[in-house]
C-alpha positions, -999 to +999 in steps of 0.1 A: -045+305-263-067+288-236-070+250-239-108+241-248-133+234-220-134+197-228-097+195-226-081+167-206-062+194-188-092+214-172-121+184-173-122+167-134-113+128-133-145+123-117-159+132-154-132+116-176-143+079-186-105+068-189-092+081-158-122+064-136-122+028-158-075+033-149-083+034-110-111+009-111-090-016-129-056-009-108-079-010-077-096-038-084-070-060-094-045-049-066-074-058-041-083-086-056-044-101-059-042-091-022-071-115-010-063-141-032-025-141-017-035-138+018-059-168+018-036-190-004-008-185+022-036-188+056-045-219+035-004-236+028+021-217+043+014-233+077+015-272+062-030-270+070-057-241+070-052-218+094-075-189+110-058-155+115-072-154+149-053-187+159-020-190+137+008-219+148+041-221+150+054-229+112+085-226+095+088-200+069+083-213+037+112-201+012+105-183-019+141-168-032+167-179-008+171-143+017+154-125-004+114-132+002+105-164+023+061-167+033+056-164+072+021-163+086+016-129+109-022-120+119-012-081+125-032-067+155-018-035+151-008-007+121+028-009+105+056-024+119+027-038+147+022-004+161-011-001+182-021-032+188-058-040+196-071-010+179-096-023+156-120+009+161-097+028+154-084+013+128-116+008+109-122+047+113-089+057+097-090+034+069-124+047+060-116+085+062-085+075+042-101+056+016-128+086+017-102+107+009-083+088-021-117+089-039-119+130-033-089+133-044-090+116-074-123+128-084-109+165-083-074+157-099-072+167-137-085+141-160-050+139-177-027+132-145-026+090-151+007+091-128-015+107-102-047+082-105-025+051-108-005+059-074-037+070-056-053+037-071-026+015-055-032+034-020-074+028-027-065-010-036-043-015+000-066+005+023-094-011+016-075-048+016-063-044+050-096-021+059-113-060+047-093-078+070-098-057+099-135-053+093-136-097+087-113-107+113-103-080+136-068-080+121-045-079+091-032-111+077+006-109+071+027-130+049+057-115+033+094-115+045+116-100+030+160-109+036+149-141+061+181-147+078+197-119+067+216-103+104+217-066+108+258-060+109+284-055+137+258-073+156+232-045+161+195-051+171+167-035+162+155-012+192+123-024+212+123-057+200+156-066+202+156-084+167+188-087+151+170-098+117+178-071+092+137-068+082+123-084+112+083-071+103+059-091+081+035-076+055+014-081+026+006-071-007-018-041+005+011-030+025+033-030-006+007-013-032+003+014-006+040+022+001+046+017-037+015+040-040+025+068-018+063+068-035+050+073-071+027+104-052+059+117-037+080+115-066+051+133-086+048+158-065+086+162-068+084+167-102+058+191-102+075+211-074+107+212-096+086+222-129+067+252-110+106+262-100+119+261-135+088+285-144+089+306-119+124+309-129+121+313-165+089+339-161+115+356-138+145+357-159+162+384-181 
């Protein structure tokens, strides 16, 4: 028996009322936690107010002892600082990809919340740091994570040279989209295994 036309399973997102109020509240509120972080920290981590295009020396400001410590970064480049002085470019790819997020989730089945959550959380950190590098020609960077924590047997990070065990800075747009894109992966993961145990049940004697 076919589900009904109106049935969660066949309606689009873009026409279920739940599914579009879930991703404008996750979206929302990720984006919105994200600004308010980054200009608390450019405002106190440094000791004064600080611009992102002119941050001082400071010491990093301890939140659990080498676990998470606040250390002002103005990110000129993608993740882990690659490309710098790429704004353009930048702006470009964070528009197609928040272009994309909203496709997708307006053609994704009204009934897949995992789905509109995780591509929420990716909306809510490409448009925080698509903000920043539209405002100030960079991304403003706060979070440490393991501060004095050595990489063992005295190995270094290649490039750099850093011997710090998690030498790169981010923030919380940087979190909600890898946190984003691991709940899409692990989705996807499960829907791969359940076509397989179909497949293999249709095909079974």
């Amino acid at each position: 028996m076919s589900p009904p036309n109106d049935s969660p399973v066949l309606r689009c997102a873009g026409k279920d009322l739940r599914a579009i109020v879930t991703v404008l509240i996750v979206t929302i509120v990720v984006f919105g936690v994200d600004l308010i972080g980054k200009a608390l920290a450019f405002r106190f981590v440094a000791g004064a107010p600080v611009s992102p295009e002119s941050v001082p020396a400071h010491e990093a400001v301890g939140v659990i002892p080498y676990i998470l410590s606040l250390k002002l970064v103005a990110n000129r480049g993608a993740v882990f600082g690659i490309g710098q002085d790429q704004r353009l470019a930048f702006v470009v790819v964070g528009v197609v990809a928040v272009i994309v997020v909203v496709i997708a989730f307006l053609r994704s089945a009204a009934h897949r919340r995992f789905l509109h959550v995780a591509l929420a959380l990716i909306l809510a950190g490409a448009i925080g740091n698509l903000y920043d590098r539209v405002m100030f020609g960079m991304v403003r960077d706060m979070l440490w994570l393991f501060p004095g924590v050595k990489l063992p047997f005295g190995l270094t990070w290649p490039g750099g040279g850093s011997d710090e065990l998690y030498p790169w800075v981010f923030n919380i747009a940087d979190a909600s989209l890898l946190v984003g894109l691991g709940i899409l992966m692990l989705g996807m993961y499960r829907e791969d295994k359940k076509s397989a145990k179909k497949k293999a049940l249709g095909t079974g004697h």
